[in-house]
Backbone atoms as SQL, in Angstrom:
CREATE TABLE atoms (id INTEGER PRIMARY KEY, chain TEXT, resi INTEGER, resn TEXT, atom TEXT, x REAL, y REAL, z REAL);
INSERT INTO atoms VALUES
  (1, 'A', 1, 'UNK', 'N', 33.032, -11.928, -12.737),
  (2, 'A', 1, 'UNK', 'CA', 32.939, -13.314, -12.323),
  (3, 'A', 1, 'UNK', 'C', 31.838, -13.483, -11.275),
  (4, 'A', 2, 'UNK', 'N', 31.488, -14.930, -11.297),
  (5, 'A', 2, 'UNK', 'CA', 30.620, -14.992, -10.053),
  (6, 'A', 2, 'UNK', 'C', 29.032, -14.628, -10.492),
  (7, 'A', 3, 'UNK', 'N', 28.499, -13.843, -11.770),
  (8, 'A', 3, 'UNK', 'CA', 27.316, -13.285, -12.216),
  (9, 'A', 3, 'UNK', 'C', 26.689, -15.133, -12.734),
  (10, 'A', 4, 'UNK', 'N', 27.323, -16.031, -13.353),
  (11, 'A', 4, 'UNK', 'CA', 26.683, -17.188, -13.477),
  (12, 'A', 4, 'UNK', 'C', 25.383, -18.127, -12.152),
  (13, 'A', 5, 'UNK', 'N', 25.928, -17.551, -11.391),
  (14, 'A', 5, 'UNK', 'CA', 25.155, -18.545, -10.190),
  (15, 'A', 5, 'UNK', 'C', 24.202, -17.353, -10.012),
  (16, 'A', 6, 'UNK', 'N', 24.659, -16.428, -10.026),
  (17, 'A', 6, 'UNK', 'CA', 23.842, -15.039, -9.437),
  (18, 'A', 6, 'UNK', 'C', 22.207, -15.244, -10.426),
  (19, 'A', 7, 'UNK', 'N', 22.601, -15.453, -11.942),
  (20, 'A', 7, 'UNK', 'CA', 21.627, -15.498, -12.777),
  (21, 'A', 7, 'UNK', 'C', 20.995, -16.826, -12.886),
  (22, 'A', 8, 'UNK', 'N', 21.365, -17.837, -12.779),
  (23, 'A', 8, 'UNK', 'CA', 20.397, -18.898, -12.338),
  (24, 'A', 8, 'UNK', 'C', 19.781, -19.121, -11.473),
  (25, 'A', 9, 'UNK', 'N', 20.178, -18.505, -10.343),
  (26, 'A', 9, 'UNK', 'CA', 19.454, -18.272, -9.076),
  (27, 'A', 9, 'UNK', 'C', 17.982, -17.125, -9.745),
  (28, 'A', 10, 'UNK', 'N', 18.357, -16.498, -10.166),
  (29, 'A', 10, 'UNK', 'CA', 17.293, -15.292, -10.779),
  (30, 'A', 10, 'UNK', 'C', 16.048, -16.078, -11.272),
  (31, 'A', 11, 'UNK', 'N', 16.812, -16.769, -12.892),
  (32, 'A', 11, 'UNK', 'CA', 15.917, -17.489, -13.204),
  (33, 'A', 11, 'UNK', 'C', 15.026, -18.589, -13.081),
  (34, 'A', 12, 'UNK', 'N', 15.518, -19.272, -11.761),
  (35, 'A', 12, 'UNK', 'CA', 14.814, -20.672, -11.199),
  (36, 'A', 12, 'UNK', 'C', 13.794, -20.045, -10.051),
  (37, 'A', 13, 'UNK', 'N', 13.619, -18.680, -9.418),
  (38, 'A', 13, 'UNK', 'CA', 13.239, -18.145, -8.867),
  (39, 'A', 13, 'UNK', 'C', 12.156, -17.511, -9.493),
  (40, 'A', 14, 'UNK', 'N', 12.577, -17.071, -10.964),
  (41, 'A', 14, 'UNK', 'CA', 11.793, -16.660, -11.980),
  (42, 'A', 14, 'UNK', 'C', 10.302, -17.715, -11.860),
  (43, 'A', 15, 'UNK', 'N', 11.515, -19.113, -12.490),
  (44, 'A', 15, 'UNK', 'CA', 10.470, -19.978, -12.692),
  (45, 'A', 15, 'UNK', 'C', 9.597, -20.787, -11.826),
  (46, 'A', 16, 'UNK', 'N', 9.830, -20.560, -10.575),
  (47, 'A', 16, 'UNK', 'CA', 9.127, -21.068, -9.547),
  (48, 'A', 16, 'UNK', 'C', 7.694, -20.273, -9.104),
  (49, 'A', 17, 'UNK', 'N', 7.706, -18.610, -9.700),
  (50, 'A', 17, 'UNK', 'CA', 6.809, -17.924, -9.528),
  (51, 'A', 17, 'UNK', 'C', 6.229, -18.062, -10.718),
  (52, 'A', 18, 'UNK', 'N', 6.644, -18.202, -11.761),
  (53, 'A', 18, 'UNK', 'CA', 6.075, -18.734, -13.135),
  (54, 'A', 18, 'UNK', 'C', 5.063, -19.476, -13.193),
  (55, 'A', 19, 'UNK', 'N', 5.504, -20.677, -12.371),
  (56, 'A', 19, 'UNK', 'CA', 4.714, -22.174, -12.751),
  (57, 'A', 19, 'UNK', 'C', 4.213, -22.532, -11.425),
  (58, 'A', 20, 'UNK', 'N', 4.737, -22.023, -10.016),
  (59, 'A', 20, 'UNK', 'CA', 3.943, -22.273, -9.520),
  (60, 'A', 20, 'UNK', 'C', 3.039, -21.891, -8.439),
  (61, 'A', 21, 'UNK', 'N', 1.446, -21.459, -9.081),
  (62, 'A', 21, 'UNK', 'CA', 0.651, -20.869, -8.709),
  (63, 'A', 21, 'UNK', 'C', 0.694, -21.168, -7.288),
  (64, 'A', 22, 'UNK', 'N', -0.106, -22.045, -7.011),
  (65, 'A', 22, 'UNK', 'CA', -0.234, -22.362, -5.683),
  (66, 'A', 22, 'UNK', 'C', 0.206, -22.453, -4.910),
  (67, 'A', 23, 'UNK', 'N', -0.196, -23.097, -3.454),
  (68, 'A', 23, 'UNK', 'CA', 0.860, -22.479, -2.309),
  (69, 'A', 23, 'UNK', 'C', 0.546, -21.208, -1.755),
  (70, 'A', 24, 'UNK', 'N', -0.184, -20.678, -2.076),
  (71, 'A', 24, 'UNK', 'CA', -0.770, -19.384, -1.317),
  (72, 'A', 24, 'UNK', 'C', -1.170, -19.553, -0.162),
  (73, 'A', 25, 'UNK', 'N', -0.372, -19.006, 1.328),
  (74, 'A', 25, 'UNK', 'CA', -1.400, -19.222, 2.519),
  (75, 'A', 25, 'UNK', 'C', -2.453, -18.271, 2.858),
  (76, 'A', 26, 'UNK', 'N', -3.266, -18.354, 2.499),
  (77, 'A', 26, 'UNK', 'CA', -4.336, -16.909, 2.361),
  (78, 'A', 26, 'UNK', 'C', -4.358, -16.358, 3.631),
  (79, 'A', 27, 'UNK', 'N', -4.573, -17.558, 4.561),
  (80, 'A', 27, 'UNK', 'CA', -5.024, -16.698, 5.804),
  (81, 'A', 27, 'UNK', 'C', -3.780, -16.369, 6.633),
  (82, 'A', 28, 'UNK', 'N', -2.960, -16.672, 6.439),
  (83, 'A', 28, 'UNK', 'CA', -1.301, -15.912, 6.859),
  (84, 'A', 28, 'UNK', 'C', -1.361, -14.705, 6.371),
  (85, 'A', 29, 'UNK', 'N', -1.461, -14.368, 5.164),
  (86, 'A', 29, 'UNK', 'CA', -1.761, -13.022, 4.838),
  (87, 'A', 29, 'UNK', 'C', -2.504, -12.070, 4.742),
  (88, 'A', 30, 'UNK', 'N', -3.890, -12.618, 5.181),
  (89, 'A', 30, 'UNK', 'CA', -4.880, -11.918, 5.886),
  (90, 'A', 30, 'UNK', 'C', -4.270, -11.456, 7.258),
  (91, 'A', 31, 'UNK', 'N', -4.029, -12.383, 8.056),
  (92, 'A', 31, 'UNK', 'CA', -3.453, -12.126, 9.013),
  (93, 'A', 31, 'UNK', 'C', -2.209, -10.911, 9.314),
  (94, 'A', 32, 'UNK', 'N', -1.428, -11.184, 8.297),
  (95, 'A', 32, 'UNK', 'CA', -0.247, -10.094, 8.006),
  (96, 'A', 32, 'UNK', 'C', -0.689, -8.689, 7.717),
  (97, 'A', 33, 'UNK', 'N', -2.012, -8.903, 6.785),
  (98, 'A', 33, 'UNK', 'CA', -2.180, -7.422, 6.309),
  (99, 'A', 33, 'UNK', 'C', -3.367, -6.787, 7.619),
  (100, 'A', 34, 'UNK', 'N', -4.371, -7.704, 8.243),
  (101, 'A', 34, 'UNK', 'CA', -4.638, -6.986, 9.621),
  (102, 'A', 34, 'UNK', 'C', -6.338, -7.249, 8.527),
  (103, 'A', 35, 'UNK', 'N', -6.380, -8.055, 8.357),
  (104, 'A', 35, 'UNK', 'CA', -7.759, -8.081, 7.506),
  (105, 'A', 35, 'UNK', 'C', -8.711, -9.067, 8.234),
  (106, 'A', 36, 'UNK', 'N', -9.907, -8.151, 8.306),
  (107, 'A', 36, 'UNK', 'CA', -10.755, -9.424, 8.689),
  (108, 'A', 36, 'UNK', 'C', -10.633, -9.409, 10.902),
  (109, 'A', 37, 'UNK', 'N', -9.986, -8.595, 11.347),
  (110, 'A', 37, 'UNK', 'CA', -9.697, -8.338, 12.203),
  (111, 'A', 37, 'UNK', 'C', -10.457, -6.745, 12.635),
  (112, 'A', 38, 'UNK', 'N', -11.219, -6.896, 13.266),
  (113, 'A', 38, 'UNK', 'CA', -12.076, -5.734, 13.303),
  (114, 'A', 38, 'UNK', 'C', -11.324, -4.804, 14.606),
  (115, 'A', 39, 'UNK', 'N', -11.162, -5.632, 15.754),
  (116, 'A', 39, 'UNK', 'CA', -10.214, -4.420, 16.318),
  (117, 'A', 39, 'UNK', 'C', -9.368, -3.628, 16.040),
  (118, 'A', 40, 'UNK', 'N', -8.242, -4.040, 15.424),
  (119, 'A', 40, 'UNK', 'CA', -7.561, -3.600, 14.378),
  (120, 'A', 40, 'UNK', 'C', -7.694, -2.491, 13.766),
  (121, 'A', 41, 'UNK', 'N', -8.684, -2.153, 12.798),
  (122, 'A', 41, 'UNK', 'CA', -9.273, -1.467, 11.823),
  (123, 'A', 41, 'UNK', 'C', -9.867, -0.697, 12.591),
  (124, 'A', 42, 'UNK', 'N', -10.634, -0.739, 13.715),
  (125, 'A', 42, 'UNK', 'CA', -11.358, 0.133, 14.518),
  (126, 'A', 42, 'UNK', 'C', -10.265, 1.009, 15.079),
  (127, 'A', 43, 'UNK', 'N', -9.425, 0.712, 15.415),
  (128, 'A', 43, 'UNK', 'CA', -8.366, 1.761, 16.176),
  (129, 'A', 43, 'UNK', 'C', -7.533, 2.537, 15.297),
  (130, 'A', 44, 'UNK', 'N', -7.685, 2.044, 13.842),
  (131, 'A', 44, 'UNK', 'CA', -6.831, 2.637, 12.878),
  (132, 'A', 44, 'UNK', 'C', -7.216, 3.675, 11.900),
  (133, 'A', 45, 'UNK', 'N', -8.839, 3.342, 12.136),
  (134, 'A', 45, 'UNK', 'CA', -9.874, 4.381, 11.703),
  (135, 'A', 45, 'UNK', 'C', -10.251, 5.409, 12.401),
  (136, 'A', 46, 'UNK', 'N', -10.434, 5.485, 13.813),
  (137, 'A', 46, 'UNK', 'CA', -9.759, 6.413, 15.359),
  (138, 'A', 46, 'UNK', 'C', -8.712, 7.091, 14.991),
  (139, 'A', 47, 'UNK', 'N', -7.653, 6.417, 14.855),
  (140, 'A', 47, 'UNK', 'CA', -6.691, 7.532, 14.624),
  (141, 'A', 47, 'UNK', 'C', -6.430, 7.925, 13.098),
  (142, 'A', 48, 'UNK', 'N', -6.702, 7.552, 12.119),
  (143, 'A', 48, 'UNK', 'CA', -6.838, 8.104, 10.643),
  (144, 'A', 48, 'UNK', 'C', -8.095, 9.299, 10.975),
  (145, 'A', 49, 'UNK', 'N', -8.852, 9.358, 11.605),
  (146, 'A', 49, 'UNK', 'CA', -10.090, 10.303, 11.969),
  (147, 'A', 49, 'UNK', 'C', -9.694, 11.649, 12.888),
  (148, 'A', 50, 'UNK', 'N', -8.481, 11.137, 13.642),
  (149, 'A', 50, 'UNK', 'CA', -8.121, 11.925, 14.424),
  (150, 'A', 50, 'UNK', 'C', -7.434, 12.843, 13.687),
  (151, 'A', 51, 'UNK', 'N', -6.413, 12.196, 12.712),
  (152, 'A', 51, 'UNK', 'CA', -5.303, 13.017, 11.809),
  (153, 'A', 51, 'UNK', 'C', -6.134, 13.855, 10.973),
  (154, 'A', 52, 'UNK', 'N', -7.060, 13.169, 10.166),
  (155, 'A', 52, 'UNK', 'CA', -7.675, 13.804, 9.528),
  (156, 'A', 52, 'UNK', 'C', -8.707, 14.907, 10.175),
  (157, 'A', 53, 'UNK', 'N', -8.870, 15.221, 11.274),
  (158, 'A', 53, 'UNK', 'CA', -9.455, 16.553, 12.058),
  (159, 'A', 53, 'UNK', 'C', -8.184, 17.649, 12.235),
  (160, 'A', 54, 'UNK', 'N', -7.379, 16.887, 12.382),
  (161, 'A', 54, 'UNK', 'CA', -6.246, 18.220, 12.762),
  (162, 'A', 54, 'UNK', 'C', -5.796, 18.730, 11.592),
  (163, 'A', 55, 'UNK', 'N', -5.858, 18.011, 10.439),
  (164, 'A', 55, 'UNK', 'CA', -4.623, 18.272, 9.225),
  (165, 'A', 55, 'UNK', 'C', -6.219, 19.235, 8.403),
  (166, 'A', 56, 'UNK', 'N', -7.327, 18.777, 8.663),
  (167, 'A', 56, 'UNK', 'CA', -8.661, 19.611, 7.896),
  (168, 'A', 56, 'UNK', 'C', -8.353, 21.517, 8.622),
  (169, 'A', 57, 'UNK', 'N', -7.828, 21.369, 10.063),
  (170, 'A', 57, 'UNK', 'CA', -7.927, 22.986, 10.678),
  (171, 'A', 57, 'UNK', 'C', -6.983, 23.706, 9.943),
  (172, 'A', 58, 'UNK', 'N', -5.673, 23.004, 9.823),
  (173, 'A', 58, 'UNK', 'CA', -4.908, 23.505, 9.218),
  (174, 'A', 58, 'UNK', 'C', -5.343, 24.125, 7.525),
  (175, 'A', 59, 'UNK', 'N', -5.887, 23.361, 6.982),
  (176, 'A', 59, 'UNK', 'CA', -6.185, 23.015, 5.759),
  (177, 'A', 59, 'UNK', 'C', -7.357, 24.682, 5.739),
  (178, 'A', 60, 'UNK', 'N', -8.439, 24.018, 6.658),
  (179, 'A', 60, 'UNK', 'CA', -8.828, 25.450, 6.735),
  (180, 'A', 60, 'UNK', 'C', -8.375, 27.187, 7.130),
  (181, 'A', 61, 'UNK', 'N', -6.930, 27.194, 7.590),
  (182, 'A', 61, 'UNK', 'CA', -6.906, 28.609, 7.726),
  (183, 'A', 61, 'UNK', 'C', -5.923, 28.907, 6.872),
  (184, 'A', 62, 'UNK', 'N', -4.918, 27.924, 6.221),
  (185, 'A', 62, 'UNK', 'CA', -4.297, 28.030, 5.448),
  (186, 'A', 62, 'UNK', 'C', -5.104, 27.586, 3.746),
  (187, 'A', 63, 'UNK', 'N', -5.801, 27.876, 3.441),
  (188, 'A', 63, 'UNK', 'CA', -7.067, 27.641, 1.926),
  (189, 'A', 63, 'UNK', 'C', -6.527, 28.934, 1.412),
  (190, 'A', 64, 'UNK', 'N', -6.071, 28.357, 0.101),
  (191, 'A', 64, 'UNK', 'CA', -5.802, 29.538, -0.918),
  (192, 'A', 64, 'UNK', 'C', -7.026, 29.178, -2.009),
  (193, 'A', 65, 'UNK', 'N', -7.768, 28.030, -1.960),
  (194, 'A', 65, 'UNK', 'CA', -8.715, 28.137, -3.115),
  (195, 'A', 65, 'UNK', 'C', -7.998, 27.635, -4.398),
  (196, 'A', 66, 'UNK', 'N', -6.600, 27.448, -4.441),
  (197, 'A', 66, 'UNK', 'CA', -5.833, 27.267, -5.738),
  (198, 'A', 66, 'UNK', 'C', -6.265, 25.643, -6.240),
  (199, 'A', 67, 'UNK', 'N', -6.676, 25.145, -5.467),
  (200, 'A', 67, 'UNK', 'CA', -7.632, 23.514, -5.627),
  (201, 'A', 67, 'UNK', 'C', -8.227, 23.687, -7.082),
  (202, 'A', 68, 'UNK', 'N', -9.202, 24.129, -6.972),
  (203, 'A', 68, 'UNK', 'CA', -10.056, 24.222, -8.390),
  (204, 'A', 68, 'UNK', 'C', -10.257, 24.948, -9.350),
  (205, 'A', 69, 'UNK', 'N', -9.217, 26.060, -9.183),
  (206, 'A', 69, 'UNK', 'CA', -8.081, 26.782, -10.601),
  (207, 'A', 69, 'UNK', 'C', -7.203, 26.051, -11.764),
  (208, 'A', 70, 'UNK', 'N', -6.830, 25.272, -10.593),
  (209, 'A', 70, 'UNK', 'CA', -5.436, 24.728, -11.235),
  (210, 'A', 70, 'UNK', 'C', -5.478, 23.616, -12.593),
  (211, 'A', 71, 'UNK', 'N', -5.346, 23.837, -13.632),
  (212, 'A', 71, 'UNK', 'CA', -5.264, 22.761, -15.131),
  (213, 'A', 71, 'UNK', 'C', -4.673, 21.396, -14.654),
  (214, 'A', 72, 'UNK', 'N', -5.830, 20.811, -14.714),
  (215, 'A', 72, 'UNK', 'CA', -5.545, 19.278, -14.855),
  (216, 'A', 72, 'UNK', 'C', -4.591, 18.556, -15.337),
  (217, 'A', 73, 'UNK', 'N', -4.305, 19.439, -16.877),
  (218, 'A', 73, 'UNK', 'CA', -3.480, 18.804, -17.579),
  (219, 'A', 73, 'UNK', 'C', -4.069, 17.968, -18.638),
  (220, 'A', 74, 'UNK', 'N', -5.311, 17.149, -18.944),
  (221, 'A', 74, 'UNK', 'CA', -6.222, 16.515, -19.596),
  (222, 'A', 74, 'UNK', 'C', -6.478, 17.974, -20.045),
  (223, 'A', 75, 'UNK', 'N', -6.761, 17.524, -21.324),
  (224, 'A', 75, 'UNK', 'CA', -8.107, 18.460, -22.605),
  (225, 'A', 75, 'UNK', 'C', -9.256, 17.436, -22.897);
């Protein structure tokens, strides 16, 4: 019981993303995703740069070479 409202709710929800396109706030979601915001990105590229120096040392003393052995899987 109770699945009737559950599924019209589904489908009017369905159809509201269906039909209607618009309504997009672009720059709310620029905003949300951190776009277009250069400080932002500058500090996140700092520390993506940082990770990526420490996780490369590791990477280097632990290298088995098994990288470009290994079958793709494609023929």
């Amino acid at each position: 019981m109770g699945r009737g409202r559950a599924k019209a709710k589904q489908v009017k929800v369905a159809r509201q993303l269906k039909y209607n396109s618009g309504g997009t706030d672009l720059d709310r979601l620029r905003d949300e995703l951190g776009v277009g915001d250069s400080s932002r990105n500058d500090d996140a590229d700092d520390l993506n740069d940082e990770l990526a120096d420490r996780y490369a040392d590791y990477a280097d003393d632990y290298d088995t070479g098994d990288d470009d052995s290994r079958p793709s899987g494609r023929r």
